[in-house]
N, C-alpha and C positions, 0 to 999 in steps of 0.2 A: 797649366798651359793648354791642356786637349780643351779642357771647359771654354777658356778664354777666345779659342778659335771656332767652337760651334756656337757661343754667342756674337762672335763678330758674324760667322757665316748668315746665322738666326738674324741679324739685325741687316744685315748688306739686304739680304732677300726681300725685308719687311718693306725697306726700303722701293726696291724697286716694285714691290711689288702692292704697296700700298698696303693693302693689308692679307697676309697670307700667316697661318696660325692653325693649330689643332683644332678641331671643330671640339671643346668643351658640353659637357651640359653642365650649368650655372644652377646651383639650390643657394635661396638665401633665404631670409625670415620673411619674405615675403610671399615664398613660396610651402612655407608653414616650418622652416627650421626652427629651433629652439633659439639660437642666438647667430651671430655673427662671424663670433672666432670662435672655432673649434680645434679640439685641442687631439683629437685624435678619433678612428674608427675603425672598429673590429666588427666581421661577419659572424652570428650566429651558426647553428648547425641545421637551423629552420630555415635560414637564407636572409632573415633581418640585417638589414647595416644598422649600426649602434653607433653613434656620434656623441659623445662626448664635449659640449660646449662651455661657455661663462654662462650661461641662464638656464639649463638643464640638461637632460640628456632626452637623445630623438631617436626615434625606431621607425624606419627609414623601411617599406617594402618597394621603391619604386617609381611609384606616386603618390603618396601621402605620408606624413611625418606625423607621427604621436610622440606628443612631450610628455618627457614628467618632470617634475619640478617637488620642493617641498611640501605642497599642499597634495602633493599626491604619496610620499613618505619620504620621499629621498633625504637624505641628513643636510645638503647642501645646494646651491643650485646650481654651485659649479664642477659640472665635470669632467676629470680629467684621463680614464680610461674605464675598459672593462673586461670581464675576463669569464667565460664559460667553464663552469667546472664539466663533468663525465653526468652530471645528472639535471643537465640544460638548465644549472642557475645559471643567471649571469648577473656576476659581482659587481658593483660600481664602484669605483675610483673617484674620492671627491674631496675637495680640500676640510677635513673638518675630522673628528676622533670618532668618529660613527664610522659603523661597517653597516650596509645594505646590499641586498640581490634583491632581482625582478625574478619572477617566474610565472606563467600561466596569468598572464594580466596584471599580476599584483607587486606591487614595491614589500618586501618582507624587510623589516627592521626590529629592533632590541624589546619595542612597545608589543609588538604582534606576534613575533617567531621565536620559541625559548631558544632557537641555534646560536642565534645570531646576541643574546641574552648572555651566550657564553662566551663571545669574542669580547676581553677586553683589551683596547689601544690606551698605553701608556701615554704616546706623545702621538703627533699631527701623521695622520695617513699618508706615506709616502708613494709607496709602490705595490703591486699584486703580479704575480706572476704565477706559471703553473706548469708543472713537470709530463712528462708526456703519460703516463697514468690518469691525468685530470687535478693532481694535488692542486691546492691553492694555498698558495704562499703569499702570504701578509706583509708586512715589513714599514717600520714607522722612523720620523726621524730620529730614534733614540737609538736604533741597529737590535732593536728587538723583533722577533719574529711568531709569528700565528703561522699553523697550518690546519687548512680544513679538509675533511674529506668524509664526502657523505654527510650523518648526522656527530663526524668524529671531530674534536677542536683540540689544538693543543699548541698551547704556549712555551716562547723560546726563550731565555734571557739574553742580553748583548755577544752576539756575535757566537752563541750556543749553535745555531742551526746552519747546516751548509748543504746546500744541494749537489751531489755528483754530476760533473755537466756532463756525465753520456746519457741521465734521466732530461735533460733540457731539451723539447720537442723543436724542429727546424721552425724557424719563425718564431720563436721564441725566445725571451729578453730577460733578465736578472742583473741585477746589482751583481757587483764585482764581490763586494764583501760578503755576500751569501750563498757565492760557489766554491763548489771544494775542486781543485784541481793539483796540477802534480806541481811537487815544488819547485821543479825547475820553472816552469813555464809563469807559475803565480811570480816568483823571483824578476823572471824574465821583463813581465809586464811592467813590474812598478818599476825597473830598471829603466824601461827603456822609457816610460812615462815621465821616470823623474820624480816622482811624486810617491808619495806615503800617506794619499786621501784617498784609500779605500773605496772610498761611497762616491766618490767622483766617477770610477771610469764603471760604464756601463758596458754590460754583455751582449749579443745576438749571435744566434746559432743559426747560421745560413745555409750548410748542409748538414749533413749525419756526424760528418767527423772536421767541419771547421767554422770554430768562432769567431764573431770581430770584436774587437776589442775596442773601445772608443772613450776619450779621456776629452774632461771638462767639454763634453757634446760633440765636439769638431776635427779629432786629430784620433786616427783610427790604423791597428793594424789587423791581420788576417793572420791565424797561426791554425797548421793544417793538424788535427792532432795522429791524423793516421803518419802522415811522415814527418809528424815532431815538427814543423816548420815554419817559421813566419815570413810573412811579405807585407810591405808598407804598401797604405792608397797613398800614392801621390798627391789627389784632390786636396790640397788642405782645406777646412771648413765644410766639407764633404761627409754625413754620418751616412751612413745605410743603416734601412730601415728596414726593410720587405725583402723577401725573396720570391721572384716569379715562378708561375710553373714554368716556363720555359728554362728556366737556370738563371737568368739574369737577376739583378737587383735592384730593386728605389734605392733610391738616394734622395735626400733634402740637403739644402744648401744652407749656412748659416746667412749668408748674406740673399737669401731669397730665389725661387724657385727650384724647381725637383728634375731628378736626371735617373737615367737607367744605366745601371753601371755592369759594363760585363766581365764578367770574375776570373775568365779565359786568358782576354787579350791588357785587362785591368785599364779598360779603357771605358770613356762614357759614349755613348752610342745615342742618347737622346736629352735634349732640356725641355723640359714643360713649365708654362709660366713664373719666366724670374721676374714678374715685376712682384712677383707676392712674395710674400713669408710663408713658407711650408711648414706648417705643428706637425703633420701627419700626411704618411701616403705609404697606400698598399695596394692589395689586389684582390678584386673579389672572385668567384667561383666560377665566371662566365668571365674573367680574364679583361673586365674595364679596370681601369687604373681609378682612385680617386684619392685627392689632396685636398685635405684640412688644413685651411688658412688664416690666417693673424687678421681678423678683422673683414673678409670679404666671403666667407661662406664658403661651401664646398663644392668642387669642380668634381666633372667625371670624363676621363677619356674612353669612347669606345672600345671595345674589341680591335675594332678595323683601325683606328688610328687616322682618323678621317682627317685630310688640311683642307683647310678652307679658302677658297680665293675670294673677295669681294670686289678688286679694282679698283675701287675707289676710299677716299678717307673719309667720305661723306658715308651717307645710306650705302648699302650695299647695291650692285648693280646686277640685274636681272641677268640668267643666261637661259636667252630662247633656243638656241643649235649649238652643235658640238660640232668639228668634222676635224678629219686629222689626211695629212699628206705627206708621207716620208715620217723623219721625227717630231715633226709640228702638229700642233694640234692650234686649231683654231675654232673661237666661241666669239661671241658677241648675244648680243639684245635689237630689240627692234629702236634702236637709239643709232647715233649716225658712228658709233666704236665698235671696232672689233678687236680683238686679241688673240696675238700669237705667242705660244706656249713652247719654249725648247727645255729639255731635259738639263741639269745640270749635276746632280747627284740622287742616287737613291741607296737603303737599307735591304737586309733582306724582309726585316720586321714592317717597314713601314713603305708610306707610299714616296715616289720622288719627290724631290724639288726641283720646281720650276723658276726658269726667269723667264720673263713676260714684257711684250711690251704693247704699246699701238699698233694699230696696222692698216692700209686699206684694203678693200674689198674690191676685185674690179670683174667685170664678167667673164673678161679671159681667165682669171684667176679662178674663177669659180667655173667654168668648164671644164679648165685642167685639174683642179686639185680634185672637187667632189662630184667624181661620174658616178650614177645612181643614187643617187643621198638624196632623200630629201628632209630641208630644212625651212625653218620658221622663218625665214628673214623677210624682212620689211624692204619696200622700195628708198626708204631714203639710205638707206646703208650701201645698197649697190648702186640708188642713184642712175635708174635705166633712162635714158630717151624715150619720148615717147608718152604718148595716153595712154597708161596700162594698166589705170586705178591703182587702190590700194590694195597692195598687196598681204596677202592671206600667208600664201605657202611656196616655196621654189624647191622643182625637182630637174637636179640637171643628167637631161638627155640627148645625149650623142654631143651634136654641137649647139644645142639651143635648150633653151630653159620654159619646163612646164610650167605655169605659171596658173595658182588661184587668186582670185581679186573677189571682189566685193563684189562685182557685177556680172562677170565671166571666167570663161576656163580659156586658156590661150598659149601659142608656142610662140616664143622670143628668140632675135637670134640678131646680131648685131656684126657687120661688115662692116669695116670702116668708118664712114659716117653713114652710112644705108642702116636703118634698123626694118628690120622683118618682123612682122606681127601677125599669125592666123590666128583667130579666134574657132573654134571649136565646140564652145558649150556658152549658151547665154544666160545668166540667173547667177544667183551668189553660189561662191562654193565657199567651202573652209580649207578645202586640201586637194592635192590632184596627183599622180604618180600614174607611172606603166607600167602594166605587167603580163606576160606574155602576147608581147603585139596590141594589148588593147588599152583605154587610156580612161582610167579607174579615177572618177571623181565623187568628191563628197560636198554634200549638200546641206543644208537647214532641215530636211527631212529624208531624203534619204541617201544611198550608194546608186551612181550613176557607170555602169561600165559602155564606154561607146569603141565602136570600132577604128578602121585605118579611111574609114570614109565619115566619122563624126554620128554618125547614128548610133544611138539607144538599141543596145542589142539586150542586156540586163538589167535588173534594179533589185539586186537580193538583197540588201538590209532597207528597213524601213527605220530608221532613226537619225538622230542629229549628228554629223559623222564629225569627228574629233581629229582623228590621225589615221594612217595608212600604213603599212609596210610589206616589203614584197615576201614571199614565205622559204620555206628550203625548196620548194618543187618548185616547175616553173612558171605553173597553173596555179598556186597556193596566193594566197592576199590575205592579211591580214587586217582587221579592220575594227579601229577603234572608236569608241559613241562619249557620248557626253552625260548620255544618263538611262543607259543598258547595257552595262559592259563591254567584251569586243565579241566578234564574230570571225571564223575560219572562213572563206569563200574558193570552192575549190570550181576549176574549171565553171566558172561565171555564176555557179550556184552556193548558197550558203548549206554548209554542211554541220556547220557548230556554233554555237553559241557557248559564253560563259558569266556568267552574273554570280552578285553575292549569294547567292541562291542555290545554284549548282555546281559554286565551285568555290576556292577557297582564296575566289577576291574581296579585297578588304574594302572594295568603293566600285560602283557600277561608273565614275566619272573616268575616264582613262584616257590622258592630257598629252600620252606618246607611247611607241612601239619602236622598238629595237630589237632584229633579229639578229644574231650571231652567229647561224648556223645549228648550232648544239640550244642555246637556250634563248627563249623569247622574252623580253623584257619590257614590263607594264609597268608605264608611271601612271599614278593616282593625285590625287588630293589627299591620299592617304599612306603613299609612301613607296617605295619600287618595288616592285614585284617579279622573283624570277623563276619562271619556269621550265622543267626542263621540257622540250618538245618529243614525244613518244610519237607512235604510228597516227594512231586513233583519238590521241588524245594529248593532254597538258598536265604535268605534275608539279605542285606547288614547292621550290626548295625553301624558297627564303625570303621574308618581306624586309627589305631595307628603310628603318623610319629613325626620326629624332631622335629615339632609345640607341639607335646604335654610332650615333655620330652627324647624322646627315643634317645642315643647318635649315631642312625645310622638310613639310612632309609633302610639298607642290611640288611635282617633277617637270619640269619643263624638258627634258633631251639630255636621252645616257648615248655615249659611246663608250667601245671597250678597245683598248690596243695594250697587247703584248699584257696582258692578267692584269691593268691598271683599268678600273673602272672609273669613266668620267659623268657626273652628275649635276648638271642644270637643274637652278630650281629659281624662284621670286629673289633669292639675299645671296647669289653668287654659284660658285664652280666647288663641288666635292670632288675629292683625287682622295684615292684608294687604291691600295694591292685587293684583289678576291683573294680570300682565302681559297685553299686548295681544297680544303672541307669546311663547311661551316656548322662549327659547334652548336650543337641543340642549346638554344636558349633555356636559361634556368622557368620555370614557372614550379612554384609551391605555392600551397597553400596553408593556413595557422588561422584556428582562432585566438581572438586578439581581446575576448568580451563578450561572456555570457552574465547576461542580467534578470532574476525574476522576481518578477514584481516591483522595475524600476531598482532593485538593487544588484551592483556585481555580485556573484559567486565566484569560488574557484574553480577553474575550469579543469579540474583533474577530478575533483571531486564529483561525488553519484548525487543524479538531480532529483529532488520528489519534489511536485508541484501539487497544490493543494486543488480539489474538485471545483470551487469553488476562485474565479477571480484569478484561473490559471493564463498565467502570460509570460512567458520566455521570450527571452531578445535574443539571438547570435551574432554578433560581430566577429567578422572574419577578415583575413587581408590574403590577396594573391600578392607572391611575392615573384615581382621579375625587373629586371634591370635592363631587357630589351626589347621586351614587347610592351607596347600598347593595345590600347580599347579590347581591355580583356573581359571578357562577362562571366557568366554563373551559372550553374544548374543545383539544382539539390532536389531533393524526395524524401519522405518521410516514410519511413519502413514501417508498420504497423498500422498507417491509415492508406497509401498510395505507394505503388510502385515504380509509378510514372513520374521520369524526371518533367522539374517544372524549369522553365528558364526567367532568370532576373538580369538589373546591370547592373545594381547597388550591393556591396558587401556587406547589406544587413537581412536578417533574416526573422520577424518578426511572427510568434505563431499564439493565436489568442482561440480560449474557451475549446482545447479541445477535448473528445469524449477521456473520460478513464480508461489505460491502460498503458502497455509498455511499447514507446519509439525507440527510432532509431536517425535520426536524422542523418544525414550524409550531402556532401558539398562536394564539390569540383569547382575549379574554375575553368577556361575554355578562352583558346583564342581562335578567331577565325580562321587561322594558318594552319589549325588543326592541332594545334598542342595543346596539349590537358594537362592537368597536375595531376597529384596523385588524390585519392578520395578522402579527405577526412570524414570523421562519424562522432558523435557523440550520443549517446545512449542515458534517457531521461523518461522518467514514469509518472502519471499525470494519477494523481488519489485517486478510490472510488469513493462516489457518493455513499452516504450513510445507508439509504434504498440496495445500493449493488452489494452490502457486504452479504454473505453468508444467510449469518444469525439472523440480519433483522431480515432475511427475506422469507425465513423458516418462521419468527415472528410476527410477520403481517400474517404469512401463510395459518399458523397457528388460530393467531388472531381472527382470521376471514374465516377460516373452519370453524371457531369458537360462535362467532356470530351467526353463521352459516346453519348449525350444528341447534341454536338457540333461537334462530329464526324458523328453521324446520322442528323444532318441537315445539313451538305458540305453534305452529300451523300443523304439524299433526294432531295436537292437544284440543285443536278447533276440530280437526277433522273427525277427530272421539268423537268432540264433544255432540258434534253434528249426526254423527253417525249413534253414537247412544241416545240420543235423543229418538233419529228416526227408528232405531233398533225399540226404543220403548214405546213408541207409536206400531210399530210393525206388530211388539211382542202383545199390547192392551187388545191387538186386533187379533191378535194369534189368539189371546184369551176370551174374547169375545167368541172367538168362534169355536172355543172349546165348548165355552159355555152354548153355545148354540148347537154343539154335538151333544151335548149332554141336555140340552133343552129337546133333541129329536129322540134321544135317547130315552128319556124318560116316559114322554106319551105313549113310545114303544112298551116299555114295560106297564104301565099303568093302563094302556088297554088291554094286555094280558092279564092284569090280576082283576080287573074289572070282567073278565070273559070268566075268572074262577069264580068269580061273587056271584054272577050272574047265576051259573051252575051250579052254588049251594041256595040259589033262590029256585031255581027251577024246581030242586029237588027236595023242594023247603023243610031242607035243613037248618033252621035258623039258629041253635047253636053254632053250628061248623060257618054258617055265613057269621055271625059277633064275631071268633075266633078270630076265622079270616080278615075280617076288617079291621078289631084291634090292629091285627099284627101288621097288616096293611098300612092303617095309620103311622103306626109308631115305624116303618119302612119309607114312608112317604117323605116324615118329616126327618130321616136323616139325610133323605134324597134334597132336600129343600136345605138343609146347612150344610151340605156340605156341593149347593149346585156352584156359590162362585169359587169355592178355590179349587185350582189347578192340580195340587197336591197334598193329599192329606196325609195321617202319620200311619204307617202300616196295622197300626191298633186299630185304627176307624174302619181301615179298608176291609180287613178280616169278620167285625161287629157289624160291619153293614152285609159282608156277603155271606157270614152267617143270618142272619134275619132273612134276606132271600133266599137261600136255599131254604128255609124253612117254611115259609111259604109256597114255594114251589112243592117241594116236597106233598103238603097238604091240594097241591090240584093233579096228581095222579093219584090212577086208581091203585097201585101197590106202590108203597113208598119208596126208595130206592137209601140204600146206607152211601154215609158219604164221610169223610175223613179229612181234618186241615191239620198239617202237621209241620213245625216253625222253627226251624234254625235255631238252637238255644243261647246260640252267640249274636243274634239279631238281636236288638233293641230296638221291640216294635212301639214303641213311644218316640221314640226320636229318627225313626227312620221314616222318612218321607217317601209318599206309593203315589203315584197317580192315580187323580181321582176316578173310581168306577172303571179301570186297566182290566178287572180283571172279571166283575156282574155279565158284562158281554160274552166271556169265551165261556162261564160256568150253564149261562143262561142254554147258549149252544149244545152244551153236554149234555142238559136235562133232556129240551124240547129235541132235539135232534139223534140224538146219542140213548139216552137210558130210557125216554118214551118206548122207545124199538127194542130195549132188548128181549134175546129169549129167554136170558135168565135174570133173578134177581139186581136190578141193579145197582152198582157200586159208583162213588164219585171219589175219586183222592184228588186233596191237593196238598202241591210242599213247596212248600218256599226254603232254599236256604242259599248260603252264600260260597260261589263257584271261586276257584284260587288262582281267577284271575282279578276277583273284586268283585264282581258283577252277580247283583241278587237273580238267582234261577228261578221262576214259578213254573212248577207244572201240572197241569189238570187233564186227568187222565178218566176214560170211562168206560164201561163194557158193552157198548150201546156195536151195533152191525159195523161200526168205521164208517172215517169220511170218506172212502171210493166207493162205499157200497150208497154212502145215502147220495151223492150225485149222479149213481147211475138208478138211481130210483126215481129222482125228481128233479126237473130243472129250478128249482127255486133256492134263489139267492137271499141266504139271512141277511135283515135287511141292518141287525145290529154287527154283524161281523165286518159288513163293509164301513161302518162308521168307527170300528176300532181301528182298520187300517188307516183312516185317513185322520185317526186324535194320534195313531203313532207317529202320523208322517209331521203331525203338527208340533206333536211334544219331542220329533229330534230336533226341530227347527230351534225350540226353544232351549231346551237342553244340548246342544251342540259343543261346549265345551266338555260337559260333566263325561256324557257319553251318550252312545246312541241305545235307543230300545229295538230290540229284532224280538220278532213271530215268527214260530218256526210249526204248521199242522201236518203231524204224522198220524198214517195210518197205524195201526200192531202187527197188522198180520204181516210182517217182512219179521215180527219177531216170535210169528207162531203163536197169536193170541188174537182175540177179538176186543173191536176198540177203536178209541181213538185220544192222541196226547197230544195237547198244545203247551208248549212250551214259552215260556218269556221271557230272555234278559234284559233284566234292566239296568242302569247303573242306580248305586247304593247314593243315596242323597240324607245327609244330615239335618 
């Protein structure tokens, strides 16, 4: 009966009212559903709606629908519910003996997933349900049961498994035959049912502690189990469905359309479209309602529960003004109708209804009703007397009406048949209003403010002026543009500005201005906008657009009376209660599809991307059900920190270097709400170059070559340098030989001075003697003048032969001693040639010529234990201090021995070097002199 009376109330209204109705949002396959009829829809824990259709199932963020269908796994393509376990599957319901979930992108089935490998269905998939833990309970038509949970499966035989219904979570449904309950009450049921079909009456847990009970779909009781008690719905053909947050209940009707049923008064409080068939209706997370219907797709009520007036049964009819006087509210278009609005009923949940009729418009009517208002109205609507052009804008002041036209600004005022016209401003305006004494018009280019005498005292906006309104102070003007949002104008100067830019308006176009005192209200081409007005400034609460009910996002003119918000747009009049707070709109975000290399992955799983041809796809979805034109930001952690911004939720990222990202996403609406950050964390190979090894291996390698190149070019550098070394050393030896060539004349004019001196004294035996031995002295000088080094055997045979001749060219012979290392091997030890004729020669002519007594020569060669052969020649002659301070004269063979030493360490420089060391004796208390010589020992 209650039903019966609020569809007659619903149909009386329609009637008068042409067409007045819930402002719906309409999804059909046109707007990317999966089918037509849908059979039911359940929210995610991500924020997804999941619809369930005859041609697939649809995941729903919003604005765009992804199907799946069999060629994507599903066992069937028709679906008929779904069911989220505790580990975000969610399970699909489908006519057919397959079990299948979705997760992370992918359809998982018996082929791909061993889980699901373990679920076998005896007979045709009935029902899924799921206990407040997350269980998922199976159940087929043969009254056998599956439970899954986690990676855990386990099979039930007929009528083996029963669920406890204090485990059955609110909003949640079972079969009758798989709850366990107390005997009474099970008794109670099939009693009061009549019936002994088990598998007919269906369960829903509506609060904590009360079930409904519903037999063959349509005939339902409520039994409370805290105080054991039942009460019948009245509704016959009445199921509940849903339970709101508010406490209320969906309802669907068997005979077509959905109601809200309150559990309190056990009455219905609302119908939403009975021309349809209801499958399905719930509530989502942001508290719009939506119903799944038999062939027509699926409807969504707002939040706000917005009715729509259109007027007419044709197109819908424009509402340019709003204005209200007493309980009436009146609206019209620039057409020659207006309408008046009285109140006939309202909810606490919802907005009134109204009955409405025709009405005229007369200028006393519009003096009296709307003092200060200005409104859009057209001349043929009020139909003034007079040449007043076409009319733009009407603001009524005092007793006469400010008037913009196409051609001028002017004040109207009508006596009788007298009408009154001063013109005030010449040129087009768009809009004209007063505010504090002065008389504030707008223009095609800019803000005109003129005085009480018609002169141009201001012009602080320079734009195309849209709309006007007066502010909370009595200096304040508000002042809307057509394409740079609006501007504050405080005592005759602009003090503010606000664009998409600097604030968080959704369209710089702004088509009207409504102040209320407390908050300012912005219509766009993008949707109404309200904010609250601060000292200094404007704070954005809440954008009113299509997402939340409104049948336009074109605002034409809000008014507000008593918390009912009225809304003109292009397709009629929105009526709405304001909420007292307005719920944050949901916005999440999920990816939805990552792909590399053109193919999907799992998107839970760890990504490696080869060096080589690396391309990653993201697809992501924002999910909201109230906001539009939402956009994106994301960054890449490991290359950039800086957010980048996009509008497409795809995210596309090619060739980049090797190492480890972090990608991360937000979505973003200009109203300022974010979602939360997803991230997904992906590492790109190194090239074969960046590993380790092979860079210790080039490295290796470059030093091998490096390593191989520097010894061909020091092995040059030898070879170059041995070369010039045996050019240096032929020349070194040249000029031994050339010491030993100065060397020899030296000697050989000294024995040529003795020959001479055994001819003077023509001794001519003692001169043959001397010549012999001279000769055979000559000719060892002559073998042995080229080499450098002869064997310490030669050097001793040759300097015995000169001393023996020597000997014979003094007048007393002098004894002389050579005495040899017996560990020497004078055969194979190498002397430098003639080292040692020079220093003996020295001894003779220098040394024992002079002495006082007989003189003596020793020499010893042996070997010192550092290695190095000692020679020393020692003699009794006055010493070398005594013979330089007797004579200045330098032997001219001693300085040639210096300079064959300096030559032969040049040459011998590895082996080792030769030192001369000339001492005197007398430091040892004797007379004399010792030259000593080490040489190194040469084999």
């Amino acid at each position: 009966m209650n039903r019966r009376l609020l569809l007659l109330l619903f149909l009386l209204c329609t009637v008068k009212a042409y067409s007045q109705e819930y402002n719906y949002m309409h999804y059909a396959t046109k707007d990317g559903l999966s089918g037509e009829t849908t059979y039911t829809g359940t929210q995610s824990q991500d924020g997804f709606i999941w619809f369930g259709t005859e041609s697939g199932l649809s995941r729903f963020d919003g604005v765009h629908f992804r199907n799946f269908t069999t060629n994507d796994g599903l066992p069937s393509n028709e679906v008929f519910g779904t069911r989220e376990d505790f580990l975000h599957r969610i399970w699909i319901q489908s006519f057919s003996k397959e079990v299948a979930y979705y997760k992370n992108g992918r359809i998982y089935q018996k082929f791909n997933d061993p889980l699901v490998r373990k679920i076998v269905l005896r007979g045709q998939f009935r029902d899924a349900s799921k206990d407040q833990t997350g269980l998922i309970i199976i159940n087929d038509d043969l009254r056998r049961a599956i439970t899954i949970k986690g990676q855990r499966v386990q099979h039930y035989s007929e009528n083996q498994f029963k669920l406890n219904y204090r485990a059955l979570p609110v909003n949640g449904g079972i079969n009758f035959s798989m709850l366990q309950l107390p005997e009474q009450t099970y008794a109670f049921v099939l009693q009061h049912f009549r019936t002994t079909a088990v598998r007919a009456i269906e369960v829903l847990k509506i609060a904590p502690d009360i079930l409904v009970f519903t037999f063959d779909k349509w005939y339902s009781i409520i039994w409370n189990s805290k105080e054991n008690r039942f009460s019948r719905i009245s509704e016959k053909g009445l199921r509940l469905r849903w339970v709101m947050k508010d406490g209320n209940i969906l309802g669907v009707y068997a005979s077509g359309g959905a109601c809200i049923y309150n559990l309190t008064t056990q009455k219905v409080t609302a119908v939403f479209l009975p021309q349809y068939q209801i499958n399905g209706v719930f509530e989502d997370a942001e508290r719009n309602i939506w119903f799944c219907t038999n062939g027509n797709g699926i409807y969504k009520l707002g939040v706000l529960r917005i009715l729509t007036y259109a007027f007419t049964t044709g197109a819908p009819s424009p509402v340019n003004f709003i204005f209200e006087k007493g309980k009436y509210i009146y609206t019209g278009n620039d057409q020659d109708v207006i309408w008046q609005l009285g109140p006939t009923t309202s909810e606490d949940h919802f907005p009134p209804v109204f009955q409405q009729k025709k009405s005229q418009l007369n200028l006393a009517d519009l003096i009296r009703n709307a003092q200060n208002q200005l409104l859009s109205v057209r001349n043929n609507i009020l139909k003034l007397p007079g040449n007043v052009g076409n009319i733009k804008s009407v603001f009524v002041y005092k007793d006469s009406l400010l008037l913009a036209t196409h051609r001028d600004a002017a004040l109207y005022n009508k006596t009788g048949q007298s009408v009154w016209v001063e013109k005030i401003y010449t040129g087009r305006t768009t809009t004209a209003i007063t505010c504090n004494g002065y008389y504030c018009l707008g223009t095609l280019e800019e803000l005109l403010i003129l005085n009480k005498q018609y002169a141009t005292v201001a012009k602080p906006v320079k734009a195309h002026i849209s709309c006007l309104a007066r502010g909370t102070k009595t200096d304040e003007l508000w002042v809307g543009t057509y394409n740079k949002g609006f501007f504050r104008v405080q005592n005759n100067q602009k003090t503010d500005s606000f664009t998409i830019y600097n604030s968080k308006l959704s369209s710089n176009l702004c088509r009207c201005i409504y102040n209320d005192g407390r908050f300012l209200w912005i219509g766009t081409d993008q949707g109404l906008h309200k904010f609250r007005i601060q000292a200094n400034t404007l704070d954005l609460e809440y954008i009113y657009t299509t997402q939340d009910g409104l049948n336009s996002n074109l605002i034409n003119s809000v008014l507000i009376k008593d918390t009912v918000l009225y809304v003109g747009t292009p397709k009629g009049l929105n009526i709405f209660r304001e909420p007292v707070s307005v719920q944050k709109p949901l916005l999440n975000l999920a990816f939805t599809g990552i792909y590399v290399q053109d193919s999907i992955i799992d998107i839970s799983g760890n990504i490696l991307l080869p060096h080589q041809n690396n391309h990653i796809k993201f697809e992501f979805s924002a999910i909201s059900f109230s906001l539009s034109n939402i956009g994106y930001r994301y960054r890449i952690l490991g290359l950039d920190t800086s957010w980048q911004y996009i509008s497409e939720p795809l995210l596309n990222l090619i060739s980049l270097p090797s190492g480890a990202y972090t990608v991360q996403i937000q979505a973003i609406h200009p109203s300022g709400y974010q979602s939360p950050i997803i991230e997904k964390k992906f590492r790109v190979q190194k090239a074969i170059f960046e590993y380790w090894w092979f860079i210790a291996l080039v490295l290796l390698f470059s030093l091998s070559i490096i390593w191989f190149a520097m010894k061909i070019w020091i092995r040059k550098i030898r070879k170059k340098e041995e070369k010039q070394r045996s050019i240096h050393y032929k020349m070194i030896e040249l000029e031994q030989m050339a010491l030993r060539a100065q060397m020899n004349p030296h000697f050989i004019f000294n024995c040529l001075n003795s020959i001479q001196n055994y001819v003077l004294k023509q001794d001519v035996s003692g001169a043959n003697y001397y010549l012999s031995r001279f000769a055979g002295l000559v000719r060892e000088t002559l073998d042995n003048a080229p080499k450098v080094h002869i064997s310490l055997q030669e050097e001793l045979s040759y300097l015995q032969h000169y001393i023996e001749l020597e000997r014979l060219q003094v007048n007393e012979p002098f004894q002389y001693t050579i005495s040899i290392d017996p560990q020497i091997n004078q055969s194979k030890t190498l002397f430098p040639n003639m080292i040692l004729q020079p220093l003996v020669e020295n001894a003779i002519k220098h040394g024992l010529c002079h002495a006082s007594d007989p003189g003596i020569l020793s020499i010893n060669i042996h070997r010192a234990a550092s290695g190095l052969l000692v020679c020393t020649i020692e003699d009794n002659g006055p010493g070398i201090d005594s013979r330089k301070k007797a004579s200045t004269h330098q032997s001219k063979g001693l300085s040639l021995i210096y300079q064959r030493i300096e030559t032969l360490n040049l040459i011998n420089r590895k082996s080792g070097e030769i030192r001369l060391l000339i001492e005197d004796l007398k430091k040892e208390h004797t007379q004399g002199t010792r030259v000593t010589v080490w040489l190194p020992e040469l084999i």
